[in-house]
mmCIF file as gemmi writes it, N, C-alpha and C atoms, coordinates in Angstrom:
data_model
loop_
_atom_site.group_PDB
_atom_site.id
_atom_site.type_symbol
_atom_site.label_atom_id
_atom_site.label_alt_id
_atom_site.label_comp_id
_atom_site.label_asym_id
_atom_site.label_entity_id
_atom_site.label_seq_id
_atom_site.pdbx_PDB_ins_code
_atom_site.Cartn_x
_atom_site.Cartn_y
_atom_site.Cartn_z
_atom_site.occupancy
_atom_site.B_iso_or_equiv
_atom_site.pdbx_formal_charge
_atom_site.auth_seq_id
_atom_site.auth_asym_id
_atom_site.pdbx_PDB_model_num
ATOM 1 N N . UNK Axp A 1 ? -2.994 22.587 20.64 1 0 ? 1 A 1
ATOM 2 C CA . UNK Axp A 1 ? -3.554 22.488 19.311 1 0 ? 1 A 1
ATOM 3 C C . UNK Axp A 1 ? -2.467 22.169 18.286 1 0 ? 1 A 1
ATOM 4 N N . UNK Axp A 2 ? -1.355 22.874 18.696 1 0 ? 2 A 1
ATOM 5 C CA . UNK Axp A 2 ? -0.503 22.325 17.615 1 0 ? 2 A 1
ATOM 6 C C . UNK Axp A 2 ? 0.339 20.919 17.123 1 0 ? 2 A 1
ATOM 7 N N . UNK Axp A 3 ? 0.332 20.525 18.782 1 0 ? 3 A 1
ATOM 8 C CA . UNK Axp A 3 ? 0.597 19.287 19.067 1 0 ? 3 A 1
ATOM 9 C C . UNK Axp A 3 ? -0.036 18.36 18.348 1 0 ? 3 A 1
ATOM 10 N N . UNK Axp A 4 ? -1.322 18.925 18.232 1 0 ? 4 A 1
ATOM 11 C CA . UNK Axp A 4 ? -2.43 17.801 17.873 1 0 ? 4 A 1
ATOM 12 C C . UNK Axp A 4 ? -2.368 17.7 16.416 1 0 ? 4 A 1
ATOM 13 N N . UNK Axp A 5 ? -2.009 18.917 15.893 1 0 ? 5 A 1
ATOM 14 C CA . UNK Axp A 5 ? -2.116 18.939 14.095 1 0 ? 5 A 1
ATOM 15 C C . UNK Axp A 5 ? -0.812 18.364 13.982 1 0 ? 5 A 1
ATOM 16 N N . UNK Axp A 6 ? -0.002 18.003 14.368 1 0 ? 6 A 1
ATOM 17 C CA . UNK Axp A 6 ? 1.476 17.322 14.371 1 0 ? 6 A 1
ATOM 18 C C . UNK Axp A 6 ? 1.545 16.046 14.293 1 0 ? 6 A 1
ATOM 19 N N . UNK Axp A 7 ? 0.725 15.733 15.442 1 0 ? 7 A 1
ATOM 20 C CA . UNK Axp A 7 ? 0.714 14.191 15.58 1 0 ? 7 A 1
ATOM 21 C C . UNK Axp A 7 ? -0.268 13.441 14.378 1 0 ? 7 A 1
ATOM 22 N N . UNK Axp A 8 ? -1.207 14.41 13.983 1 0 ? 8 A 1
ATOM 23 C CA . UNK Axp A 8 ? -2.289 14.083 12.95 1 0 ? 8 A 1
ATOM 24 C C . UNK Axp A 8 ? -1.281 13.781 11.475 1 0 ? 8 A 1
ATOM 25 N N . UNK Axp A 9 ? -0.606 14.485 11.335 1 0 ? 9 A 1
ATOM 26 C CA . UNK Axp A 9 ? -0.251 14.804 10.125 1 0 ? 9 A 1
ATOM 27 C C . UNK Axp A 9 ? 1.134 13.475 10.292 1 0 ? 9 A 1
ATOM 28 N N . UNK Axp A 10 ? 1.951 13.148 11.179 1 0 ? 10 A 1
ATOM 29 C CA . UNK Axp A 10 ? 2.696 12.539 11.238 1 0 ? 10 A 1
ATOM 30 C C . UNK Axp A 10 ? 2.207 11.111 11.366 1 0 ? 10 A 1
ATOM 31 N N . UNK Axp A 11 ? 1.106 10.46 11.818 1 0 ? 11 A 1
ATOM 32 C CA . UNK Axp A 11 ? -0.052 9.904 11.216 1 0 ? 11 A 1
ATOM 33 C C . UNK Axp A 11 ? -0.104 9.252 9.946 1 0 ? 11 A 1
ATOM 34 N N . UNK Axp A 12 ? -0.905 10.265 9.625 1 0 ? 12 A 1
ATOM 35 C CA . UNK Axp A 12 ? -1.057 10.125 7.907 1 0 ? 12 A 1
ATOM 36 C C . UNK Axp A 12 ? 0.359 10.088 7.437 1 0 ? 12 A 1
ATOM 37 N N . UNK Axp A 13 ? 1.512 10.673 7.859 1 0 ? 13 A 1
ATOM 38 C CA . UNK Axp A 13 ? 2.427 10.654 6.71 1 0 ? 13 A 1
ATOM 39 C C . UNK Axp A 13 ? 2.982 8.756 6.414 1 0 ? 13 A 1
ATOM 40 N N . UNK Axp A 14 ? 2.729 8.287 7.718 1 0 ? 14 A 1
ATOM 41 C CA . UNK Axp A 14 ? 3.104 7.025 8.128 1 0 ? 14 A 1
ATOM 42 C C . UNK Axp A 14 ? 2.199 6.01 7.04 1 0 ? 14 A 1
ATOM 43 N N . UNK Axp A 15 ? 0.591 6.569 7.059 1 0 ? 15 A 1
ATOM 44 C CA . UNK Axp A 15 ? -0.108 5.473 6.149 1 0 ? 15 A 1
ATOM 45 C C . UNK Axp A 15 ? 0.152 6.083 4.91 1 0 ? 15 A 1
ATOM 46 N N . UNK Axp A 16 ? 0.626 7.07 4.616 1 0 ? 16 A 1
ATOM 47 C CA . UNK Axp A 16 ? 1.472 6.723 2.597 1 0 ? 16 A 1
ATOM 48 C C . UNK Axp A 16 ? 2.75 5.649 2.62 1 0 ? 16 A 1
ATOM 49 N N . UNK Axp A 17 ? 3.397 5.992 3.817 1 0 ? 17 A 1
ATOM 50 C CA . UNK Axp A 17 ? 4.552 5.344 4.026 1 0 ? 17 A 1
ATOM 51 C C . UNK Axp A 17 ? 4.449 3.961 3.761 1 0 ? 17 A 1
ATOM 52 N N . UNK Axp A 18 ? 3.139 3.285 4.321 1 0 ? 18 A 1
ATOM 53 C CA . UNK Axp A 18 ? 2.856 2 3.91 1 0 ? 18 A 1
ATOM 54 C C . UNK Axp A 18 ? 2.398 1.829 3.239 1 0 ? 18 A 1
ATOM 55 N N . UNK Axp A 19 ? 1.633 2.329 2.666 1 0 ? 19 A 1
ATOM 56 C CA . UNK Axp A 19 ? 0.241 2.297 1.562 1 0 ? 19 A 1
ATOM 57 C C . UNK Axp A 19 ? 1.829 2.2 0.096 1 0 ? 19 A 1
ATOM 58 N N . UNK Axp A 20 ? 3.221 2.945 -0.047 1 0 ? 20 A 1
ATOM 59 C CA . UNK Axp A 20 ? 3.784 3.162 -0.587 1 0 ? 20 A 1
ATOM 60 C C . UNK Axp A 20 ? 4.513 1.264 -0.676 1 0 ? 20 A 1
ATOM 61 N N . UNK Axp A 21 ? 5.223 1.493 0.223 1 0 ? 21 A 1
ATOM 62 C CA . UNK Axp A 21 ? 5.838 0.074 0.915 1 0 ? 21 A 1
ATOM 63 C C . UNK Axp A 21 ? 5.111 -1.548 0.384 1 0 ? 21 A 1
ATOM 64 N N . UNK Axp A 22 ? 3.596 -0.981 0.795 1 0 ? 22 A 1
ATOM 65 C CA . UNK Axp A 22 ? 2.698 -2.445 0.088 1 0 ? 22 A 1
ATOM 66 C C . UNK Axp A 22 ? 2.508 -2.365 -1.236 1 0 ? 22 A 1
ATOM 67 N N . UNK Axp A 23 ? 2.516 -1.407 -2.059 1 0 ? 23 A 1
ATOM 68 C CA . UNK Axp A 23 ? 2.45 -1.73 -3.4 1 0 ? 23 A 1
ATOM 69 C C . UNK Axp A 23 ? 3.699 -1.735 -3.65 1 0 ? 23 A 1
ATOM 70 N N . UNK Axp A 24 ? 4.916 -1.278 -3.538 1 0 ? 24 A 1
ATOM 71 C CA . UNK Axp A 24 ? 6.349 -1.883 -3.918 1 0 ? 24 A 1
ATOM 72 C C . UNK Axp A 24 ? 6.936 -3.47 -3.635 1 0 ? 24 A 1
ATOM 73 N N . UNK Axp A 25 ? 6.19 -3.56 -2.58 1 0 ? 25 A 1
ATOM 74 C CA . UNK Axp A 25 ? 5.964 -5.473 -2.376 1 0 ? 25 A 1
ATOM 75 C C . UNK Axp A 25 ? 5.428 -6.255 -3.47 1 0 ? 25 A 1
ATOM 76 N N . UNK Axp A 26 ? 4.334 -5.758 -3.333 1 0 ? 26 A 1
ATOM 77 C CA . UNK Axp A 26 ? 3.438 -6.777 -4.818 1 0 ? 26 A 1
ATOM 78 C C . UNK Axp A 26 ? 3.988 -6.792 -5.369 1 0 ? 26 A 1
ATOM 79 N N . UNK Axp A 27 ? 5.053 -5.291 -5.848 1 0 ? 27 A 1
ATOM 80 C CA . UNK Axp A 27 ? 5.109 -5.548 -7.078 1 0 ? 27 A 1
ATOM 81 C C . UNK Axp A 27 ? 6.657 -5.857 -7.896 1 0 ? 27 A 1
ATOM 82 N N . UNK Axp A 28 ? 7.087 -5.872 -6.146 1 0 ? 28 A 1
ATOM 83 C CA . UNK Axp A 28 ? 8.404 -6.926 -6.647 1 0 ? 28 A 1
ATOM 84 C C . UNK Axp A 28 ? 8.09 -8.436 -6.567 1 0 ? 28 A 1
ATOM 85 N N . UNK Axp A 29 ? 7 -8.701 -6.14 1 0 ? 29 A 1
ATOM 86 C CA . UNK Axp A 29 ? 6.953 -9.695 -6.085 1 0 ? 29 A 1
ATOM 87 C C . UNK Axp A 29 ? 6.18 -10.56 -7.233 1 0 ? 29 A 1
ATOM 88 N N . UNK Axp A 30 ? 5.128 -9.803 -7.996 1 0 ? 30 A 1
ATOM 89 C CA . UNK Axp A 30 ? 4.608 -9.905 -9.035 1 0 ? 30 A 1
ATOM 90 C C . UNK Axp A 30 ? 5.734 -9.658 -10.153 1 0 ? 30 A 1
ATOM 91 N N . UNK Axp A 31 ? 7.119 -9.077 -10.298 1 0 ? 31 A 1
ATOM 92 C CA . UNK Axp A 31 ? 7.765 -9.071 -11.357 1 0 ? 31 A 1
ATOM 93 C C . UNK Axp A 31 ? 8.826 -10.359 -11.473 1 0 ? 31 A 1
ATOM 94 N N . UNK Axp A 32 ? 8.563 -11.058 -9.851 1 0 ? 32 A 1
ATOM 95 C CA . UNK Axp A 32 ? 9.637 -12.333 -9.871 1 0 ? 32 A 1
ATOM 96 C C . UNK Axp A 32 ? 9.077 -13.515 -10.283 1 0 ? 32 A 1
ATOM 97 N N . UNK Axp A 33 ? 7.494 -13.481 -9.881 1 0 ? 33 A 1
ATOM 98 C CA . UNK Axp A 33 ? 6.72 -14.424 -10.58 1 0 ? 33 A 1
ATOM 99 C C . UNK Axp A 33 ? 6.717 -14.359 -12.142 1 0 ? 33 A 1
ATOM 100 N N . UNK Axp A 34 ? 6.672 -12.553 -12.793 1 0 ? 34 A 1
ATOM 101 C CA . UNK Axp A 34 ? 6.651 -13.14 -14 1 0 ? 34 A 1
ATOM 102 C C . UNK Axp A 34 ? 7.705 -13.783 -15.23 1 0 ? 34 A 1
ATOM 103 N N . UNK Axp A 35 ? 9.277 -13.237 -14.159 1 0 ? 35 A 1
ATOM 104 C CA . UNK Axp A 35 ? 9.833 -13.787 -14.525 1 0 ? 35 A 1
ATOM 105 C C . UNK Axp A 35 ? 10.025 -15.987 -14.423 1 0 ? 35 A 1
ATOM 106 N N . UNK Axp A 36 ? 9.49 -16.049 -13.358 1 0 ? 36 A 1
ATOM 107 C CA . UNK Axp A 36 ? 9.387 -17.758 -13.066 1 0 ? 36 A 1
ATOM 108 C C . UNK Axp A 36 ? 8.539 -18.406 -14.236 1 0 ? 36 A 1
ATOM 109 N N . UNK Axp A 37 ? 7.35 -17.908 -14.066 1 0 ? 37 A 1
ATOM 110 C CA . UNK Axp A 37 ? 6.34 -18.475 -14.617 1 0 ? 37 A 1
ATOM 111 C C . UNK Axp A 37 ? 6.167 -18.27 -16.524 1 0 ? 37 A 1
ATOM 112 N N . UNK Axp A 38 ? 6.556 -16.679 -16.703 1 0 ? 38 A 1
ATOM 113 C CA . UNK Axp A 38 ? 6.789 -16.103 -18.769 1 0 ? 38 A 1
ATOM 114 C C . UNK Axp A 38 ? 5.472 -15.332 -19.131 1 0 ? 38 A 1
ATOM 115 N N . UNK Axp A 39 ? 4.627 -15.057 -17.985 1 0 ? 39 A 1
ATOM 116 C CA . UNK Axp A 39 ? 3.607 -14.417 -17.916 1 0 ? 39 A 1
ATOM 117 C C . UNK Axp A 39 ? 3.589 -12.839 -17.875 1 0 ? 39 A 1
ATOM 118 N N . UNK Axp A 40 ? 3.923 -12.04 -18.425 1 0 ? 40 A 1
ATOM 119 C CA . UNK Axp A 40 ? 3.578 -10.771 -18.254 1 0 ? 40 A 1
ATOM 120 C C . UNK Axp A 40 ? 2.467 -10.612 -17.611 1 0 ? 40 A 1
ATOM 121 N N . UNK Axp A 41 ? 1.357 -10.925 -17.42 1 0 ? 41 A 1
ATOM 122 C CA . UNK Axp A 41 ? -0.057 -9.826 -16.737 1 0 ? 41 A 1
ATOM 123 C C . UNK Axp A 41 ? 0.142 -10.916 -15.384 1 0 ? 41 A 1
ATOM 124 N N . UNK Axp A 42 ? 0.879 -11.565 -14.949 1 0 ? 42 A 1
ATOM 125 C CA . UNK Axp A 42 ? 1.156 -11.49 -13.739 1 0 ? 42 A 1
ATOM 126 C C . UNK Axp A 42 ? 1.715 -10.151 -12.893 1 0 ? 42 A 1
ATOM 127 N N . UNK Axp A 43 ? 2.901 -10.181 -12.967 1 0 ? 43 A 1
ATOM 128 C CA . UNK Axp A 43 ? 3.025 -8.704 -12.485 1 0 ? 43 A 1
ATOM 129 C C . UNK Axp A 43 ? 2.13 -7.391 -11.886 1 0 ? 43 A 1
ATOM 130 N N . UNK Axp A 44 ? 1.305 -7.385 -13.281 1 0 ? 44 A 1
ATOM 131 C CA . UNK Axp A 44 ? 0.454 -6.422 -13.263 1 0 ? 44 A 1
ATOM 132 C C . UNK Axp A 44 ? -0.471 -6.919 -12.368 1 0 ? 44 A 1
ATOM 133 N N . UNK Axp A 45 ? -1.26 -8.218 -12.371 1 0 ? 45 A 1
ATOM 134 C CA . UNK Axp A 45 ? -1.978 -7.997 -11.604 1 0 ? 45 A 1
ATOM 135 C C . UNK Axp A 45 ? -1.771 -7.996 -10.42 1 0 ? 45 A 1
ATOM 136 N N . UNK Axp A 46 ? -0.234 -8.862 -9.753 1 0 ? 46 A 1
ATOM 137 C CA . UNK Axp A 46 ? -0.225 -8.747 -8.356 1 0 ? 46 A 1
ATOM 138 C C . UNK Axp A 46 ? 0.367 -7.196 -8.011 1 0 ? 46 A 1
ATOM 139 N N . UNK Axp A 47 ? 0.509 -6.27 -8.862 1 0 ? 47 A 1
ATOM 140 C CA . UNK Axp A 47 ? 0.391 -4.795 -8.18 1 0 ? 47 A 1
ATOM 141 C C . UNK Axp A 47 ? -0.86 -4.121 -8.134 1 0 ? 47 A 1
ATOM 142 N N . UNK Axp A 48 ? -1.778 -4.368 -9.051 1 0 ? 48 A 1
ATOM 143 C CA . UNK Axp A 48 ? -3.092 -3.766 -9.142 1 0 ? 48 A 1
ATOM 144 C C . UNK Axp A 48 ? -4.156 -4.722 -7.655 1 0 ? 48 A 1
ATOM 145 N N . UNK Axp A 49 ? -3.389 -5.866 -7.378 1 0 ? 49 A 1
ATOM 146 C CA . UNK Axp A 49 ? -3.544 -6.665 -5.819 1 0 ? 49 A 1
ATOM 147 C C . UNK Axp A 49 ? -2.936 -5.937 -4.921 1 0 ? 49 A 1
ATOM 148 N N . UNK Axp A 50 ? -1.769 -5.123 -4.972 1 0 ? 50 A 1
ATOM 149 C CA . UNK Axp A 50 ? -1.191 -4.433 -3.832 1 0 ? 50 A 1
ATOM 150 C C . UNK Axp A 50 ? -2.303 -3.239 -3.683 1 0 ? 50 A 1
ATOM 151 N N . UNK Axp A 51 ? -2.258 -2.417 -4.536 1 0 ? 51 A 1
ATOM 152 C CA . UNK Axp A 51 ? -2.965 -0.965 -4.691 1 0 ? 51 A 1
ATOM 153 C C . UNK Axp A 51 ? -4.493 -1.478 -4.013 1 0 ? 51 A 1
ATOM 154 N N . UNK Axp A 52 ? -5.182 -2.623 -4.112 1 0 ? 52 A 1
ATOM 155 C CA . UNK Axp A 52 ? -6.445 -2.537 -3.662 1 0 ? 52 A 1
ATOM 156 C C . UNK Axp A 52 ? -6.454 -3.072 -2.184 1 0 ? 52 A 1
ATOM 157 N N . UNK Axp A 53 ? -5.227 -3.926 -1.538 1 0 ? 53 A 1
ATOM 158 C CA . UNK Axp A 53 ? -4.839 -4.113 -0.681 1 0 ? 53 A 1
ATOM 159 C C . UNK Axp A 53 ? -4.561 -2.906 0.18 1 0 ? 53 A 1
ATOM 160 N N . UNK Axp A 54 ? -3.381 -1.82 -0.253 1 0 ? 54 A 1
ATOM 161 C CA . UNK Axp A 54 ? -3.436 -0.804 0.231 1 0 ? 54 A 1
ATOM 162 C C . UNK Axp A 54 ? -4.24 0.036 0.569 1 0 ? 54 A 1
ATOM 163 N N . UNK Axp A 55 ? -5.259 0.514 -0.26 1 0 ? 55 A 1
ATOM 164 C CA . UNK Axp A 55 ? -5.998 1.149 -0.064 1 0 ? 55 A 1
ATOM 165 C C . UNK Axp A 55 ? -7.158 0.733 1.131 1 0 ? 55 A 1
ATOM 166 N N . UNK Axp A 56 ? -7.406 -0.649 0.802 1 0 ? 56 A 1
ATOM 167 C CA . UNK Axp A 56 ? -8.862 -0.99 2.192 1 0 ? 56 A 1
ATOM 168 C C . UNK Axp A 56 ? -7.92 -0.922 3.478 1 0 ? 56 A 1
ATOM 169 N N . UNK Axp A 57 ? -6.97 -1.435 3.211 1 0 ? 57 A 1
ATOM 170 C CA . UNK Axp A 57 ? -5.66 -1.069 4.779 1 0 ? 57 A 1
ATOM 171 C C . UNK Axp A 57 ? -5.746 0.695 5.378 1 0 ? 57 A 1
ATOM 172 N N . UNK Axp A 58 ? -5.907 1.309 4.345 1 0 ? 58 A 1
ATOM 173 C CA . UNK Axp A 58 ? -6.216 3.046 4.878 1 0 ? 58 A 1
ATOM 174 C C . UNK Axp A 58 ? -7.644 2.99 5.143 1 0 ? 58 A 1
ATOM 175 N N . UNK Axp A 59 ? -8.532 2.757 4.177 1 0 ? 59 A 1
ATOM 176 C CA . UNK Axp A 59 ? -10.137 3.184 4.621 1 0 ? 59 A 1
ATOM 177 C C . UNK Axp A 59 ? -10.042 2.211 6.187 1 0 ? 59 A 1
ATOM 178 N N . UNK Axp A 60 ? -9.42 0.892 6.632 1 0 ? 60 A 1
ATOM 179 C CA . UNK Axp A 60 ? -9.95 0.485 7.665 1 0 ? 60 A 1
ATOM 180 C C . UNK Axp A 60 ? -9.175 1.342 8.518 1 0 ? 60 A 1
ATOM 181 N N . UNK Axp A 61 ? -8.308 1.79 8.57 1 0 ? 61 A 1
ATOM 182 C CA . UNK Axp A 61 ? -7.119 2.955 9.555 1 0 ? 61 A 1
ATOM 183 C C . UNK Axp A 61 ? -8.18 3.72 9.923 1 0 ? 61 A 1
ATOM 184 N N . UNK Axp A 62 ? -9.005 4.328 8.887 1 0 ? 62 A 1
ATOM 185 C CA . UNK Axp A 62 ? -9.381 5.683 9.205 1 0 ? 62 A 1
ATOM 186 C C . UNK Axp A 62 ? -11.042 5.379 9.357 1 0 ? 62 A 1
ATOM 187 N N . UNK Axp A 63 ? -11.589 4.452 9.438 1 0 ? 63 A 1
ATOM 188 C CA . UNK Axp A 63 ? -12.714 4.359 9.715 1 0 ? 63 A 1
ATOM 189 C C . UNK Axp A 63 ? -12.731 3.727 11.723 1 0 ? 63 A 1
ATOM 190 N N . UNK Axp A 64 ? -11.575 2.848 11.986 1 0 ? 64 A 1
ATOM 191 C CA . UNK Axp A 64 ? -11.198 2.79 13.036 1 0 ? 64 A 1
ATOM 192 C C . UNK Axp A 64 ? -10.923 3.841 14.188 1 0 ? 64 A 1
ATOM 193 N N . UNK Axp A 65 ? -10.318 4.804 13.333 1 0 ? 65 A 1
ATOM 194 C CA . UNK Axp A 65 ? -9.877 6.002 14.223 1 0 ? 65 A 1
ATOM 195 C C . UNK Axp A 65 ? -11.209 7.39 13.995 1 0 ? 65 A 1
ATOM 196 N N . UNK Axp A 66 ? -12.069 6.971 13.236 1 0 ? 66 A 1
ATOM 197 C CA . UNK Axp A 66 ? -13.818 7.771 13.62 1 0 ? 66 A 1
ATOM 198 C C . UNK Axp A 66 ? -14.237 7.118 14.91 1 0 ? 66 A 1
């Protein structure tokens, strides 16, 4: 049993790990565009693109593993 709450939890710690990782992507990558392009709400939106990215990446994790 304990094994099992271990491996569960080490798990999940992994999908913040990415869920963390993919919105720090966007959103370096949304701050290089806005420097290219002179657009401020670029940025923003390609992180508010990471965060919704991230998130369906967990609901499909965990609807997979039901």
């Amino acid at each position: 049993m304990k094994d099992n709450r271990f491996r569960s939890a080490m798990k999940y710690s992994g999908i913040a790990i990415q869920m963390a990782l993919t919105i720090i992507l966007f959103n370096f990558f949304g701050e290089k565009l806005d420097l290219h392009f002179g657009k401020e709400w670029i940025g923003q939106l390609a992180t508010m693109f990471g965060v919704f990215i991230a998130m369906a990446s967990i609901i499909v994790q965990v609807i997979k593993e039901k």
